[in-house]
N, C-alpha and C positions, 0 to 999 in steps of 0.2 A: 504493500500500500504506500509505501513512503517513498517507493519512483515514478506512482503514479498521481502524486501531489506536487511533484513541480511542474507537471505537463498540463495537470488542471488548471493552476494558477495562469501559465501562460495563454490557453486560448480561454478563457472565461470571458476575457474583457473585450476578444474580440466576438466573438457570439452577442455581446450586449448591446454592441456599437451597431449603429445601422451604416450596411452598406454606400457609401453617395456617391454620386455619378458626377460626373467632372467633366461640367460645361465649361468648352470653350469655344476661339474661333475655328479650329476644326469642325467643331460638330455643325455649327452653318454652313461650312461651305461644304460639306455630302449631299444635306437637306435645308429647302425653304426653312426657314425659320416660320412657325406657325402663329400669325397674327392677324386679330381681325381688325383693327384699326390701326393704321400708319400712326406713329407717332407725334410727326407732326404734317402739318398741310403746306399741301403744295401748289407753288405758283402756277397758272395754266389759263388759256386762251377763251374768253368766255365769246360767241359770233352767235348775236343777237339774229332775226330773221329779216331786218333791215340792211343789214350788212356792217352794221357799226362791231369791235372788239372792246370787249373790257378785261382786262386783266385780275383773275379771284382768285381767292384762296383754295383749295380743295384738300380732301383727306388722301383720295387716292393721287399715286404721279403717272398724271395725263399729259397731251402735250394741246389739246384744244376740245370743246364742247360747243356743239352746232344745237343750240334753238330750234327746233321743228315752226315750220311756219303754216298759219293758221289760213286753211284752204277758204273757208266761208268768207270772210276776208276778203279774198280775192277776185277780179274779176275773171269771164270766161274766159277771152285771150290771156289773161294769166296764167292762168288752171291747167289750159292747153299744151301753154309754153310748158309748163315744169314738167307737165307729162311726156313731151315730146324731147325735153333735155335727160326726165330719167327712161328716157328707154321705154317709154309706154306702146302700148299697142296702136297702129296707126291704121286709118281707116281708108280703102281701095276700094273704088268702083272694080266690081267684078265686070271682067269680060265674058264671049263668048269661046274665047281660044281657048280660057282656060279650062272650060267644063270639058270640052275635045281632049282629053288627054290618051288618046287611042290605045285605050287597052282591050285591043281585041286578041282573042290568044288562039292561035292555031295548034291545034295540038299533035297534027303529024308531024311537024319542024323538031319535038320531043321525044317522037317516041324511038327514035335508036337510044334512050339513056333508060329507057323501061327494062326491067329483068324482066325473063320470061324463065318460068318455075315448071 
């Protein structure tokens, strides 16, 4: 018993102690460091729907935030134009050429690629 009294003494203290993990700058840079708010706010490009800029504060770092602009607002030929800048569907008199699109299918011109069983 009295050689297994100095080995108790030595790990006692560390069985009591808790483990701790040892934050540093390594451990950022493997992984995001996990947080839901910047700490502090950042400067960034505020483009009103008039096209004026103001310079705000923000939390997250952006480099600009566009205004959505108020269609009701607007008049027809406005309405038109943004559609026709983003790429909107545009409107064609249909012709008669293009209903013609001769899909007529002769099926002898095929059938040398028919197996026969």
């Amino acid at each position: 018993l009295s050689s297994s009294q100095p080995l108790r003494c030595c790990l006692l203290p560390r069985l009591l102690l808790p483990s701790s993990r040892r934050f540093n700058s390594n451990r950022a840079s493997v992984v995001r460091t996990a947080r839901n708010v910047y700490p502090r706010p950042y400067t960034l490009l505020l483009a009103r729907p008039d096209g004026s800029t103001v310079r705000i504060r923000y939390l997250e770092p952006k480099k600009i935030i566009m205004l959505p602009v108020d269609l009701d607002a607007l008049s027809e030929e406005e309405k038109l134009a943004r559609l026709r800048a983003r790429g909107g569907r545009k409107e064609r008199p249909k012709s008669s050429a293009e209903d013609d699109l001769g899909d007529e299918l002769h099926t002898d011109t095929y059938s040398k690629f028919w197996r026969k069983k």
